[in-house]
N, C-alpha and C positions, 0 to 999 in steps of 0.2 A: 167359643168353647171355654170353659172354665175347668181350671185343676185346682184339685184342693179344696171343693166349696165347703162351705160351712154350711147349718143344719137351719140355720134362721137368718131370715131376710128382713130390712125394714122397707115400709110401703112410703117412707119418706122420699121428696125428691131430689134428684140429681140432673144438674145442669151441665150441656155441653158450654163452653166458654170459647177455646181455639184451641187449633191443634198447629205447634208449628213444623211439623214434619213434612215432607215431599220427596218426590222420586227426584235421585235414587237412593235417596235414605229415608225414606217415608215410617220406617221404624223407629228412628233415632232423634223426634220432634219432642217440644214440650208440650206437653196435654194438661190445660186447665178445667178446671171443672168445677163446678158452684155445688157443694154438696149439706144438702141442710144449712141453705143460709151462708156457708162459709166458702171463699175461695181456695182453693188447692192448686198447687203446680207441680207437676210430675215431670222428671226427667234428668237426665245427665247433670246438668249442673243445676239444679235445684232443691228443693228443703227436703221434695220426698223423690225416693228414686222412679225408675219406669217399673211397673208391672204384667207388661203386656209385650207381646213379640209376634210375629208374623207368624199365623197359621197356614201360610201359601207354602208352595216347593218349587224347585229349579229343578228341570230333568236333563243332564248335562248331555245327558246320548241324545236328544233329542231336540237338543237347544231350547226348551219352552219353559215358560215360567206358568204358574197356577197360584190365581187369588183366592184366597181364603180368609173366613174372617176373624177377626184378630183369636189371640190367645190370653184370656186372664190368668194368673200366678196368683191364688188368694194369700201364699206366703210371701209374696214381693210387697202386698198392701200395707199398707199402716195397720193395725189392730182396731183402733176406734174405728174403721171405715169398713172393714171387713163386712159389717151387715150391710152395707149397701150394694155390695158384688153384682149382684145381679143387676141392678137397676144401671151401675156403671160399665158392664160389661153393655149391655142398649142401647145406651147411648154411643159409646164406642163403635161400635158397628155400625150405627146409623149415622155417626157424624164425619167418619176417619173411611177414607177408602180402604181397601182391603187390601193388605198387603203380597206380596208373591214372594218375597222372600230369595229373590235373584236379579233387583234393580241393580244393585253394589256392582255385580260382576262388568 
């Protein structure tokens, strides 16, 4: 799922790279990504921050967790990358398991 998207996309590619996330913080990894030629690192302590967050929920009456797949933030993104949204949100969900958003607890 994407918020915020923007009105134009480029048909350029974007590479999955690694993702260093896992349960139980599978949200909180660095996400590399080769985008147009160029490397990028996303995350807590690096150049550009995270843009994405767990689409899953935790049902506490119930004890269960549910995966869903991730969530893009087109205002978390850098601006020059922003047309690529779509292409990186795909990758994303094809590379990164899906988060539930209740490993932490």
């Amino acid at each position: 799922m994407i918020v915020n998207r923007p009105k134009n996309t480029s048909k350029d590619i974007v590479e999955f790279v690694s993702y260093t996330g896992k349960y139980p913080n599978l949200c909180s990894g660095t996400l590399t990504l080769r985008i147009a030629g160029k490397e990028y690192r996303f995350g807590l302590d690096e150049k550009y921050p995270s843009f994405w967050m767990s689409g899953g929920s935790c049902s506490w009456s119930k004890g269960e967790t549910v995966t869903e797949e991730w969530i893009i933030d087109c205002d978390d993104l850098p601006k020059h990358l922003i047309k690529y949204v779509d292409l990186i949100d795909q990758v994303i969900n094809e590379n990164i398991p899906f988060g539930c958003c209740g490993g932490c607890i």
